[in-house]
N, CA, C and O atoms as a MOPAC input file, in Angstrom:
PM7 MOZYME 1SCF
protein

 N    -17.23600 1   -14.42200 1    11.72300 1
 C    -17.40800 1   -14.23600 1    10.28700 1
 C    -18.71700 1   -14.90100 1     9.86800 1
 O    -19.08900 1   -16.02900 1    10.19200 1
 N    -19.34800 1   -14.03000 1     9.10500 1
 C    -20.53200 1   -15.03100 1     8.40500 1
 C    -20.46800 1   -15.57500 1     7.33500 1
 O    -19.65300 1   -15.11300 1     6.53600 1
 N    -21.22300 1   -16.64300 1     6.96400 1
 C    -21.19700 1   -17.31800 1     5.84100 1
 C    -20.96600 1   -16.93100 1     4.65600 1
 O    -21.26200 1   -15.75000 1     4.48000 1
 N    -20.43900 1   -17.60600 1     3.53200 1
 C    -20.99600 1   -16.79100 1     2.42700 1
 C    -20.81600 1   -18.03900 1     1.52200 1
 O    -20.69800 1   -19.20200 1     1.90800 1
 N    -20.81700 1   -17.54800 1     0.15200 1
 C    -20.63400 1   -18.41500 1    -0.75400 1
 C    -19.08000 1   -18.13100 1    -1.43100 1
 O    -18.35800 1   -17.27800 1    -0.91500 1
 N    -18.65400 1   -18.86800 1    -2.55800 1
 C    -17.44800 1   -18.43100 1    -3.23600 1
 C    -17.26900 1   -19.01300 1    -4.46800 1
 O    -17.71200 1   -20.16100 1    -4.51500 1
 N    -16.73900 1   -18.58500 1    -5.53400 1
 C    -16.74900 1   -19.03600 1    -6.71900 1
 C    -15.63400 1   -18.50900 1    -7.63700 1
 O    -15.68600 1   -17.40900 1    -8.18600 1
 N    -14.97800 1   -19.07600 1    -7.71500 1
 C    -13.35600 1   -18.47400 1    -8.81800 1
 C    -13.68000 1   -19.04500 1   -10.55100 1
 O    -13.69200 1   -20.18400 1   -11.01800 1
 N    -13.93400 1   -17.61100 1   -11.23000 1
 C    -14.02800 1   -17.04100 1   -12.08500 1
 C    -13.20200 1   -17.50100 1   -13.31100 1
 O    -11.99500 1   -17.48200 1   -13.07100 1
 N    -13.50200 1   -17.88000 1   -14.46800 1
 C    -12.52500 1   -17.83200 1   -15.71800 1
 C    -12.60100 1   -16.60100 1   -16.69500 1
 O    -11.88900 1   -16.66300 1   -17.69700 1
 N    -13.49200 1   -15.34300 1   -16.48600 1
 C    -13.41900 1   -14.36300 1   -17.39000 1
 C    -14.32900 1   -13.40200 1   -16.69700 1
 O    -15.29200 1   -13.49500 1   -15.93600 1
 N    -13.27800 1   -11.92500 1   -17.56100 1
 C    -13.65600 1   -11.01600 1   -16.82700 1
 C    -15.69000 1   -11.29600 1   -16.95400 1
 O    -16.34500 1   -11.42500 1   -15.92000 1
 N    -16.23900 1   -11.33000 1   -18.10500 1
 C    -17.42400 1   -11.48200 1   -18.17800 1
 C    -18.36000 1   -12.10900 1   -17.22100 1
 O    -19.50300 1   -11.74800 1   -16.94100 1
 N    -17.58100 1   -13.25200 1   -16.70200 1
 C    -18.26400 1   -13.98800 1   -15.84100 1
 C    -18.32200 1   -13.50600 1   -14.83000 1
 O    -19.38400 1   -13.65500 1   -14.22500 1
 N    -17.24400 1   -12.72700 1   -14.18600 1
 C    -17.08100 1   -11.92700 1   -13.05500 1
 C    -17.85700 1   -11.11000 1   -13.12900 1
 O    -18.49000 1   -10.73900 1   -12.14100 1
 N    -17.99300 1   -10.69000 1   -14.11900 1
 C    -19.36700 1    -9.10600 1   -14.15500 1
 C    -20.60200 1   -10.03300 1   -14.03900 1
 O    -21.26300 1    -9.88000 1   -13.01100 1
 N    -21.13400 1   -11.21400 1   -15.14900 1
 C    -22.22100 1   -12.14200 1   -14.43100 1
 C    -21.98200 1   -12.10200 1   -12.78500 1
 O    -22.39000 1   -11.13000 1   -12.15100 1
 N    -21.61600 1   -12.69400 1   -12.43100 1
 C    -21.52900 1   -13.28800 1   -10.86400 1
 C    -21.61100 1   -12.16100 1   -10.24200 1
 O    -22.71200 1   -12.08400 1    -9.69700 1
 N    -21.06100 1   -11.37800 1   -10.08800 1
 C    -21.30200 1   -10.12800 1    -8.88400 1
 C    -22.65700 1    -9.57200 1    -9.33700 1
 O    -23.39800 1    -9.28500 1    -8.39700 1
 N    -23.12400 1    -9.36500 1   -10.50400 1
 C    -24.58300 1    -8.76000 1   -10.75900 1
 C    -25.40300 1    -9.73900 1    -9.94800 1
 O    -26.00900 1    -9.26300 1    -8.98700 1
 N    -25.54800 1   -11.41700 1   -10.26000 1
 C    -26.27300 1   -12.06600 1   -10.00700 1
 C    -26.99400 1   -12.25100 1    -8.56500 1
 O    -28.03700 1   -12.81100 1    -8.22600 1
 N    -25.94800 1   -11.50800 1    -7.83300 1
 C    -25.68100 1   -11.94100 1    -6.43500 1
 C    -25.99700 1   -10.79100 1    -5.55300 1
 O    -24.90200 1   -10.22900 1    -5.57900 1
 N    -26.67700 1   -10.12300 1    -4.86100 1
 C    -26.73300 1    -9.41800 1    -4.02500 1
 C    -25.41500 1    -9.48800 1    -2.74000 1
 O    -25.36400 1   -10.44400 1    -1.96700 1
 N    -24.46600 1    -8.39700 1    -2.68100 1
 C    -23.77200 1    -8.00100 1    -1.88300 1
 C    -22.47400 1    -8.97600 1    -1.99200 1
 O    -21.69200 1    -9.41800 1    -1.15100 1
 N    -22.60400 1    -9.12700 1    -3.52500 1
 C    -21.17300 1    -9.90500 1    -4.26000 1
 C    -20.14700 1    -8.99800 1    -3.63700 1
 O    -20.33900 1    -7.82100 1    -3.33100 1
 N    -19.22000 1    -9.56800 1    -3.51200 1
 C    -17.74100 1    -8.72700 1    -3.83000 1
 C    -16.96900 1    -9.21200 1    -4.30600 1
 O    -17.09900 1   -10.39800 1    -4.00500 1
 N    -15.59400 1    -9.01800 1    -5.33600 1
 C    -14.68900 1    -9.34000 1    -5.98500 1
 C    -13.55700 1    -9.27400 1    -4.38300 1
 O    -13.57600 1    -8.41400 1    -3.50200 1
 N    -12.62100 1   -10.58200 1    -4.49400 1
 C    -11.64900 1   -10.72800 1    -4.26600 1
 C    -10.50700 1   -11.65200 1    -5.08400 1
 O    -10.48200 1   -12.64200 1    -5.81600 1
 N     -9.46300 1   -10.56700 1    -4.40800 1
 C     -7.98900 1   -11.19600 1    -5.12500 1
 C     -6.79200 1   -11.04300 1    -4.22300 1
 O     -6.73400 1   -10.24000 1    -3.29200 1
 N     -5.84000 1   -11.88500 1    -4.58100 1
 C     -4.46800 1   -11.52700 1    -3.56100 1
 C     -4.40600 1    -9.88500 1    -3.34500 1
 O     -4.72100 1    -8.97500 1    -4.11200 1
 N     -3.88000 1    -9.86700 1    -2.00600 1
 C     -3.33100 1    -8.50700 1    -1.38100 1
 C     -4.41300 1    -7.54400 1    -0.79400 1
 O     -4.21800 1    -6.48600 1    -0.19500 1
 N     -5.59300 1    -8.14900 1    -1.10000 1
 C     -6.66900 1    -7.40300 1    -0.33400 1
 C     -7.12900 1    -7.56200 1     1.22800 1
 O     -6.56500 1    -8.29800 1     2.03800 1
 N     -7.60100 1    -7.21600 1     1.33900 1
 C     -7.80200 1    -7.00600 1     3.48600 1
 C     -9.01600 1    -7.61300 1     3.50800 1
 O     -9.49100 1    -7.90100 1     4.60600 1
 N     -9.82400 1    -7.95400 1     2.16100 1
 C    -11.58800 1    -7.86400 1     2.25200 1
 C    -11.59700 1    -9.43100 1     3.59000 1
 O    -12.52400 1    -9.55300 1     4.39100 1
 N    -10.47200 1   -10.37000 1     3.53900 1
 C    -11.31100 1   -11.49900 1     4.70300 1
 C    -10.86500 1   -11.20900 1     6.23000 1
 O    -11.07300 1   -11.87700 1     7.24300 1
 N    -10.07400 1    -9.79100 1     6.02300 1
 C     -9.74100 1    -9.49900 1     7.92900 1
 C    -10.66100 1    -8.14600 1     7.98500 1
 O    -10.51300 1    -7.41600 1     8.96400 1
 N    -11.56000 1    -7.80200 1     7.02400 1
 C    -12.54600 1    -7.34000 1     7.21600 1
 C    -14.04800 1    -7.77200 1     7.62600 1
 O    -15.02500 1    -7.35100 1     8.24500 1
 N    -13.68800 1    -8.66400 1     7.02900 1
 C    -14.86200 1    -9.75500 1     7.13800 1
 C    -14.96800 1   -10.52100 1     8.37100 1
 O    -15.99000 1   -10.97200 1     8.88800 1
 N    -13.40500 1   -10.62500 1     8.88200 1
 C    -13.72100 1   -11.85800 1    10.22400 1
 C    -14.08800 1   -10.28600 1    11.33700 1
 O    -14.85300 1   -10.57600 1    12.25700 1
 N    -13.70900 1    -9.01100 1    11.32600 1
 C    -14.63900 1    -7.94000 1    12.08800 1
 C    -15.51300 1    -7.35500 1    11.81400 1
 O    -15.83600 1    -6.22600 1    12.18400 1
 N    -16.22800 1    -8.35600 1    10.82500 1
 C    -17.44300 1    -7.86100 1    10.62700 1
 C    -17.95000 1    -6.09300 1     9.82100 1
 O    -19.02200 1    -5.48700 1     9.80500 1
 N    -16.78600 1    -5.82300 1     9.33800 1
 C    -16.78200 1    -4.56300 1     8.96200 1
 C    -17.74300 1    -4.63500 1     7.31600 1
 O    -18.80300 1    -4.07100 1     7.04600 1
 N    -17.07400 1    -5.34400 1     6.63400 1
 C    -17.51600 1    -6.13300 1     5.35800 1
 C    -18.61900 1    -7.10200 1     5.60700 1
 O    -18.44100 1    -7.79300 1     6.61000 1
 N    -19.52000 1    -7.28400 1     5.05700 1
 C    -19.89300 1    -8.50300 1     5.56400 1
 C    -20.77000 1    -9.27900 1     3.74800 1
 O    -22.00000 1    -9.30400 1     3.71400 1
 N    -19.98500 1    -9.79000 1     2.52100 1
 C    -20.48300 1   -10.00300 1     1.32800 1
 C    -21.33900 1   -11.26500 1     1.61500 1
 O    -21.19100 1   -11.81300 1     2.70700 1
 N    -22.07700 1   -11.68300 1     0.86700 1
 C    -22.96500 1   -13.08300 1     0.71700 1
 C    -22.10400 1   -14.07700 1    -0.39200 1
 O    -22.28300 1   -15.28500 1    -0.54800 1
 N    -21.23200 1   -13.30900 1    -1.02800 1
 C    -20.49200 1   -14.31500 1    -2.27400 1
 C    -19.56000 1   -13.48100 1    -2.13200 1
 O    -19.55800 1   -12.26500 1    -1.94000 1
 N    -18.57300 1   -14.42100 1    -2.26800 1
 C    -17.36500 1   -14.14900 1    -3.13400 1
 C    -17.14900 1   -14.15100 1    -4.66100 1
 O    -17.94300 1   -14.85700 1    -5.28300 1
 N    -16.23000 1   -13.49800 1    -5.37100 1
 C    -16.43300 1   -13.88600 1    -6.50000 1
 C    -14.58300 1   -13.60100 1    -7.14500 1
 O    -14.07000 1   -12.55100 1    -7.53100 1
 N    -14.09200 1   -14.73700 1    -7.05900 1
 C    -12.26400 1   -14.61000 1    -6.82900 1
 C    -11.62700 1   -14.36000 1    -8.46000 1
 O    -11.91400 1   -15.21000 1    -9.30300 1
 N    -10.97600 1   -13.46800 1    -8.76100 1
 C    -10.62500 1   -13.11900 1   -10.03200 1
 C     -9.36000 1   -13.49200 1    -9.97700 1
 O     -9.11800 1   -14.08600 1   -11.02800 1
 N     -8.26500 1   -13.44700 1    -9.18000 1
 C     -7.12100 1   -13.94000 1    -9.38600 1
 C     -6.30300 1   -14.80100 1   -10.77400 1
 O     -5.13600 1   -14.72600 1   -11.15900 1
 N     -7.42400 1   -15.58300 1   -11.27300 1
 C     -7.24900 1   -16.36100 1   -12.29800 1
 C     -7.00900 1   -15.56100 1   -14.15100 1
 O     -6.51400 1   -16.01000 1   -15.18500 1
 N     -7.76900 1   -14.00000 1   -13.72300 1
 C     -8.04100 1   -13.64700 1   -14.91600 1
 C     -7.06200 1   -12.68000 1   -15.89200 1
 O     -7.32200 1   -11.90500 1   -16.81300 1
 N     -5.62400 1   -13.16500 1   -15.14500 1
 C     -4.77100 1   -12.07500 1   -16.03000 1
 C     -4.63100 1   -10.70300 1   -15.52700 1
 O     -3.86600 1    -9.99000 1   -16.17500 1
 N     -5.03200 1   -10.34500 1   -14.82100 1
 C     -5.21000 1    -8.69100 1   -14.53700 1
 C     -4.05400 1    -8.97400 1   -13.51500 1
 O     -4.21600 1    -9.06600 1   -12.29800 1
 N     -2.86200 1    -9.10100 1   -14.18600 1
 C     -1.28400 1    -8.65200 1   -13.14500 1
 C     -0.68000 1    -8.57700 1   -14.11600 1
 O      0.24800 1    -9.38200 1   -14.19800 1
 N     -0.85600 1    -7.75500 1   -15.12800 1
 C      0.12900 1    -7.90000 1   -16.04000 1
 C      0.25600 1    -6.22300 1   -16.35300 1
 O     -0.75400 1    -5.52000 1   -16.37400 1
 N      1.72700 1    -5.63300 1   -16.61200 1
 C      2.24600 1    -4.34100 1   -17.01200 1
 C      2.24200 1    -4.66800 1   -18.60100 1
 O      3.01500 1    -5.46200 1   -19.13800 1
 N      1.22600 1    -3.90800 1   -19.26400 1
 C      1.35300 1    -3.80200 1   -20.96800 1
 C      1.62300 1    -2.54400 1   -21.54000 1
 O      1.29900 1    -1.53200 1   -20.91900 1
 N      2.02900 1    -2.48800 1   -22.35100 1
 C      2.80200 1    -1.15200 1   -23.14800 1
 C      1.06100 1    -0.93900 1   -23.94200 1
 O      0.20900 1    -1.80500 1   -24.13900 1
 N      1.03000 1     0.31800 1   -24.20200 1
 C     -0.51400 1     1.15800 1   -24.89500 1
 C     -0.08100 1     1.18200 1   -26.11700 1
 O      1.14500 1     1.07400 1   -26.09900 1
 N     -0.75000 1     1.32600 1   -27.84000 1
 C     -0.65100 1     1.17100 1   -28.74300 1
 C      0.05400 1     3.44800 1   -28.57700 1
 O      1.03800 1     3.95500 1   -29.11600 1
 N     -0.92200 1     4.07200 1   -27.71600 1
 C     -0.68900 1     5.15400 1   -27.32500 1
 C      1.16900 1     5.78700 1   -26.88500 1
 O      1.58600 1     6.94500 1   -26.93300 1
 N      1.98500 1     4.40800 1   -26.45400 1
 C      3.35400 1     4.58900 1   -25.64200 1
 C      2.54300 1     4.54800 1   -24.60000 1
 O      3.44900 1     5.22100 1   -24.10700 1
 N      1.73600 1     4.43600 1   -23.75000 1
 C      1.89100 1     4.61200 1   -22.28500 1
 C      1.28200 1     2.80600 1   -21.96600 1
 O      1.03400 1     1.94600 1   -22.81000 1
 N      1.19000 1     2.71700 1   -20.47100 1
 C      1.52500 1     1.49900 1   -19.87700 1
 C     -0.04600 1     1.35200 1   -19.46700 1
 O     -0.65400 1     2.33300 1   -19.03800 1
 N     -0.78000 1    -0.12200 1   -19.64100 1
 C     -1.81100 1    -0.34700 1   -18.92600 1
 C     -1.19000 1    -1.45800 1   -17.92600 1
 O     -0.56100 1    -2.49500 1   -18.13500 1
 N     -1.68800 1    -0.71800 1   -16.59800 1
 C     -1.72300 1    -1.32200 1   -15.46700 1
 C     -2.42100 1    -2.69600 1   -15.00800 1
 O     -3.32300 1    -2.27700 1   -14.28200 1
 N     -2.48400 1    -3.59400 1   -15.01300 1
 C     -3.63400 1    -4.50600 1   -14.62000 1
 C     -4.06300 1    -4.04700 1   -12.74400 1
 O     -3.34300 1    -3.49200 1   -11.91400 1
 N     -5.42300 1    -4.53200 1   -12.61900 1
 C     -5.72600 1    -4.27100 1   -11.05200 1
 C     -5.02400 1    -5.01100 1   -10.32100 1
 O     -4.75400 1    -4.60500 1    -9.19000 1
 N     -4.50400 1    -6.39400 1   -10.80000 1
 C     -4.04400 1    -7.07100 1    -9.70400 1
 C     -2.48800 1    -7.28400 1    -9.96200 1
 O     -2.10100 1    -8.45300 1    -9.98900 1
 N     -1.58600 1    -6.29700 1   -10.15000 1
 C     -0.26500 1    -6.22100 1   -10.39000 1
 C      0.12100 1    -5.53900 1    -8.97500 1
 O     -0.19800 1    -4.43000 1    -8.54700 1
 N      0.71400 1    -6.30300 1    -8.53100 1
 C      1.51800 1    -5.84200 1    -6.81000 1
 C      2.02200 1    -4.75800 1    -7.29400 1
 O      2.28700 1    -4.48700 1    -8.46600 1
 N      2.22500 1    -3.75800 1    -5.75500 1
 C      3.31500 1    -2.43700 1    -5.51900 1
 C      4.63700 1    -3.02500 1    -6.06200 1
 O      5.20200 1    -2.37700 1    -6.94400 1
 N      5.03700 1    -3.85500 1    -5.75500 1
 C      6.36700 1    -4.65100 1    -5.83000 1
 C      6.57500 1    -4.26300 1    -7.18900 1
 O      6.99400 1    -3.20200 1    -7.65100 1
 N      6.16300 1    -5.43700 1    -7.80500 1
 C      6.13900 1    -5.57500 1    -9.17800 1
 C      5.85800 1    -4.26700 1    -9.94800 1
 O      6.78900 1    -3.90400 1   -10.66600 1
 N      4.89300 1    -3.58500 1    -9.93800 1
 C      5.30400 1    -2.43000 1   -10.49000 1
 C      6.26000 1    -1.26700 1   -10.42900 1
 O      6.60300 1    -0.50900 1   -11.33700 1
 N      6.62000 1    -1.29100 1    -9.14800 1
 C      7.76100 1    -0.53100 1    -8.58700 1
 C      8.90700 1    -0.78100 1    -9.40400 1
 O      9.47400 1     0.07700 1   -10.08100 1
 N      9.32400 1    -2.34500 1    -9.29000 1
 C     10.28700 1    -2.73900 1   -10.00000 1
 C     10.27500 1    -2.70400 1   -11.87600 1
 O     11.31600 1    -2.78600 1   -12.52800 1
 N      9.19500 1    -2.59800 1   -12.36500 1
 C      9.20600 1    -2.82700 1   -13.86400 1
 C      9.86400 1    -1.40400 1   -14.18500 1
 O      9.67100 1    -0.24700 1   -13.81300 1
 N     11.16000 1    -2.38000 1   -15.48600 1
 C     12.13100 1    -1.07000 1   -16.04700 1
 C     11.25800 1     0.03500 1   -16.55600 1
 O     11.79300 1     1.12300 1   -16.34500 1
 N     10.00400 1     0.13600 1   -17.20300 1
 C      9.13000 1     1.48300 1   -18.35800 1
 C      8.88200 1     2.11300 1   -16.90700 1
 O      9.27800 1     3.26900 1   -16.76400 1
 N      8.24700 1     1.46200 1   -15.77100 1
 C      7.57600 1     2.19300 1   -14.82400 1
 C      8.73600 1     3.22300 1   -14.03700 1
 O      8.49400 1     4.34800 1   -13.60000 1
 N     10.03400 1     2.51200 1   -13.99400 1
 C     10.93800 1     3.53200 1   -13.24300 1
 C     11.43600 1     4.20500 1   -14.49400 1
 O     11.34500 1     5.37900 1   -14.13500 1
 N     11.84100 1     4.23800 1   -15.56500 1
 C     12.10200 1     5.05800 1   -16.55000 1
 C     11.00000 1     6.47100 1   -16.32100 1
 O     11.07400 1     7.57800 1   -15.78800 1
 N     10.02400 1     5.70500 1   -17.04000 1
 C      8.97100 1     6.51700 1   -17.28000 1
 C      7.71100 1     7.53300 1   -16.32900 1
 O      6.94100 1     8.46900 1   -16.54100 1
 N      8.12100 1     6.63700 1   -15.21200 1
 C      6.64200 1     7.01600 1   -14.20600 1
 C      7.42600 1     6.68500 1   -12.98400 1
 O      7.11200 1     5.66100 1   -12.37600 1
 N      8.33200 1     7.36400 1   -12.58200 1
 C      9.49600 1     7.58900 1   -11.71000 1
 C      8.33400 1     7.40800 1    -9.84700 1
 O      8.32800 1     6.74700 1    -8.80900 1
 N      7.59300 1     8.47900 1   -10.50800 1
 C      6.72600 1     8.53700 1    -8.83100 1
 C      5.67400 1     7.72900 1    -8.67400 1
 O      4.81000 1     8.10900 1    -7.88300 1
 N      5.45800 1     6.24300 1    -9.48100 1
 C      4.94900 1     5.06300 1    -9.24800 1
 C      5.86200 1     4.07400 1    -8.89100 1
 O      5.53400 1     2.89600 1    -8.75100 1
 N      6.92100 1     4.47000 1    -8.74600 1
 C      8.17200 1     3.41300 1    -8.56500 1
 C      8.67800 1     3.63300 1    -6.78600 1
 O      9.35100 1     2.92000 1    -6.04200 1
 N      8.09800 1     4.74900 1    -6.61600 1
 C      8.56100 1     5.23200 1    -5.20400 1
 C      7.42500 1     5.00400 1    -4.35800 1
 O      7.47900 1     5.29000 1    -3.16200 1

């Protein structure tokens, strides 16, 4: 694996700073493959830039009725949320 740098984030904003700032940034968060990509060299970023912190796991209802997803809401967890099996039957499967 090669070096890199790393830095965990308090807002989405900053996250958009930091990956611009940085040549060959990448965003990581739980459930991603990006560091067993990285130890084969497939990936290879200069920074990290870890969002985990920023809220994006959360299932919210739309002013519309429909559901915003966050990026970092597990299969699990959405599978299981009651609107998603009501409503969106073949995100639950």
């Amino acid at each position: 694996m090669r070096a890199f740098s790393y830095e965990r984030v308090s807002s989405i904003e900053a996250a958009a700073r930091a990956a611009a700032a940085t040549d060959g940034a990448k965003f990581i968060a739980g459930g991603t493959n990006l560091l067993d990509l990285m130890k084969l060299e497939i990936e290879t970023p200069t920074h990290l830039v870890d969002v985990n912190g920023l809220g994006l796991d959360r299932i919210e209802a739309t002013p519309e009725g429909g559901l915003r997803i966050g990026a970092l809401v597990r299969n699990t967890d959405l599978a299981a949320d009651e609107r998603v099996r009501r409503d969106y039957a073949l995100l639950s499967r």
